[in-house]
C-alpha positions as CSV (number, residue, x, y, z in Angstrom):
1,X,81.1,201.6,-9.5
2,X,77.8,200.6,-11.5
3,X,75.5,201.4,-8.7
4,X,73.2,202.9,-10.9
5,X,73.3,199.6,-13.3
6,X,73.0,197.3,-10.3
7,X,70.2,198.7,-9.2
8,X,68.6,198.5,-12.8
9,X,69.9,195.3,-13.3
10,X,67.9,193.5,-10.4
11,X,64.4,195.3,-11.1
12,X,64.7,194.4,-14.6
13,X,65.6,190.7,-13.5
14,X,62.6,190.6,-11.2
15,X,60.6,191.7,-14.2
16,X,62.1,188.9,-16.0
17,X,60.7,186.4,-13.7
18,X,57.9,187.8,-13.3
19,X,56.9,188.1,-17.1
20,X,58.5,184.7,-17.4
21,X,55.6,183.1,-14.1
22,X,52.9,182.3,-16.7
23,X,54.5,182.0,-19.6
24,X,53.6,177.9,-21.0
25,X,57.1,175.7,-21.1
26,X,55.2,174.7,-24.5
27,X,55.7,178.4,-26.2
28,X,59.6,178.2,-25.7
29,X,60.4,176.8,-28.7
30,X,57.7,178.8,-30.6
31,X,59.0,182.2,-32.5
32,X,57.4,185.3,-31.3
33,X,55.5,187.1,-33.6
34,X,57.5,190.4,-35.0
35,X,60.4,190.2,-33.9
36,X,60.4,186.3,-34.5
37,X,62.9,185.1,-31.6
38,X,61.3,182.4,-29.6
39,X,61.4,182.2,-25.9
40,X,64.3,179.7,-25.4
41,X,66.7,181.7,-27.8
42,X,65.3,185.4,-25.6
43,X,66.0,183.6,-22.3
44,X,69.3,181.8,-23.5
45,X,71.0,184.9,-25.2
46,X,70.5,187.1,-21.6
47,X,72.0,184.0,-19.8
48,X,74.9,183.6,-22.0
49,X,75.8,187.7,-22.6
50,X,75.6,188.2,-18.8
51,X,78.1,185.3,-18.4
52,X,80.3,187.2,-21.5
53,X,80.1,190.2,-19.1
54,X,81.7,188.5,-16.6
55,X,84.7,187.4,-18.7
56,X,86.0,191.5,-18.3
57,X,85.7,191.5,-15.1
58,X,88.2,188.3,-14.3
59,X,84.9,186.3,-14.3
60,X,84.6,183.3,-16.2
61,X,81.5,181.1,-18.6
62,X,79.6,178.7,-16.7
63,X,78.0,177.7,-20.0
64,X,80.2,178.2,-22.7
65,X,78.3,175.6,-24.6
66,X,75.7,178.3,-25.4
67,X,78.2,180.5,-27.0
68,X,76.9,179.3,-30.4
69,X,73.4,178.5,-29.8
70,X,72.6,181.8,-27.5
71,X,75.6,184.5,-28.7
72,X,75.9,187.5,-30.4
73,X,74.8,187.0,-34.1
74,X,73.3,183.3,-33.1
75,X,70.9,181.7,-35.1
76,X,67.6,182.2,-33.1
77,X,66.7,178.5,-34.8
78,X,66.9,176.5,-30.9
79,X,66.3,172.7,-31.4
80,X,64.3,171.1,-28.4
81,X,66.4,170.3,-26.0
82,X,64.9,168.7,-22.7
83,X,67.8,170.5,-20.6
84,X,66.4,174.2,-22.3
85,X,63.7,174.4,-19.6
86,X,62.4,177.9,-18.2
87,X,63.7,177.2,-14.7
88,X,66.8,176.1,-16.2
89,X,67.2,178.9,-17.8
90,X,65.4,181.5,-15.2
91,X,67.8,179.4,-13.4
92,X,70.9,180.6,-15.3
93,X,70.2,184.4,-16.0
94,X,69.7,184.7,-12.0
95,X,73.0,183.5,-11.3
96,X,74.8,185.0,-14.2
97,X,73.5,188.4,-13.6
98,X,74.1,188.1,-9.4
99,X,77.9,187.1,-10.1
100,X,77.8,189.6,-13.1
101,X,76.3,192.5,-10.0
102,X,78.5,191.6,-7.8
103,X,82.0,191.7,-10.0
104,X,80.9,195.3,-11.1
105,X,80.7,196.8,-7.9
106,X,84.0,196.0,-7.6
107,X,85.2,196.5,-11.3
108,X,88.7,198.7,-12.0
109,X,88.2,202.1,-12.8
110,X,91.4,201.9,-15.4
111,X,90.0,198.9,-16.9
112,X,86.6,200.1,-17.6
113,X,87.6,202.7,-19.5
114,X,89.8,200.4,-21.8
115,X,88.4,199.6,-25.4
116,X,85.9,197.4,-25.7
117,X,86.9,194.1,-27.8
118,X,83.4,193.5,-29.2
119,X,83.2,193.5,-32.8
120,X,80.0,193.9,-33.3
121,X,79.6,197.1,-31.4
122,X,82.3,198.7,-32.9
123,X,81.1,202.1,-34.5
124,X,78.9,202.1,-31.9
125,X,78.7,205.2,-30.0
126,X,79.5,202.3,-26.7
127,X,83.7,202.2,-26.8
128,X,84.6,201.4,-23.3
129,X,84.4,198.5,-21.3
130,X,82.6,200.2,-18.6
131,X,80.1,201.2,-21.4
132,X,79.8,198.0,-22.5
133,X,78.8,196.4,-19.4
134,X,76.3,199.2,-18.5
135,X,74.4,198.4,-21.9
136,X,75.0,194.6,-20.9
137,X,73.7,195.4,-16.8
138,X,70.8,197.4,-17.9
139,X,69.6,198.3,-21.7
140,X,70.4,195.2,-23.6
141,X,68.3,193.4,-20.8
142,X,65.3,195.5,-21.2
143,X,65.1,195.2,-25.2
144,X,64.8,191.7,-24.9
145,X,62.4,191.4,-22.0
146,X,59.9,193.9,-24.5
147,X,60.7,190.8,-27.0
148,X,60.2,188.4,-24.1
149,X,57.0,189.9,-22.6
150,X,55.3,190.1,-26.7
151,X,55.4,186.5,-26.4
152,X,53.7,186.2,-23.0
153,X,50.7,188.8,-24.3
154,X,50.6,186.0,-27.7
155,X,50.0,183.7,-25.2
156,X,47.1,185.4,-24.4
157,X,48.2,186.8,-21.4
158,X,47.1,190.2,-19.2
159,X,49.4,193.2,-19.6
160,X,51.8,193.1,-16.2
161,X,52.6,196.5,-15.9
């Protein structure tokens, strides 16, 4: 199950580190122009909603400290904080969307076609679990990485791709 997804989910995490390479650990903190999220609160939120994707599939938060400063309708206000570095957090996203890879493959047909319990998709046209997570594997990632990589090119930066 997800094969598709998985596949998408590990390109668009390579593009993550790769937009992520040359972008200055000074800029984290600083709101991108636009779209006004700054890199921390980009980088942080991924982290965070790829652990939340877990939780459906018997997984389980590794940092459920970032629930408020990183989850769905957070502030994207991040204080400095000298454990928010990038590799901490390139750090995190790697290992929450690996575990989050490997329980799909193996998610329960049945389940993923339960409800979703996420309030603030409801009315959505997503209304399955199995939906939810493919948004979560795969198009959720790559709208914030087009937030992420605007910051890089403020920076100054080449275009990648």
């Amino acid at each position: 199950m997800f094969e598709n997804e998985i596949t998408l989910n590990q390109f668009l995490l390579d593009q993550l580190v790769t937009i992520i390479a040359d972008l200055p650990e000074e800029c984290l903190f600083t709101p991108g122009q636009g779209h006004g999220h700054p890199p921390v609160w980009i980088l942080g939120h991924l982290a965070i909603v790829g652990e939340m994707g877990q939780t459906f599939l018997g997984g389980s938060l590794t940092h459920p400290e970032w629930v408020p400063l990183f989850g769905p309708g957070s502030s994207d206000e991040v204080q400095p904080d000298a454990s928010l570095t990038c590799e901490a957090l390139i750090d995190a996203n790697l290992s929450a969307y690996e575990t989050l890879r490997t329980l799909a493959a193996n998610a329960d047909a049945a389940a993923m076609a339960q409800p979703h319990p996420v309030e603030l998709l409801h009315g959505s046209t997503i209304e399955t679990v199995g939906q939810l997570l493919a948004h979560m594997l795969t198009s959720h990632v790559g709208f914030h990485l087009a937030q992420l990589s605007s910051c890089r090119r403020e920076q100054g930066q080449a275009a990648l791709f």
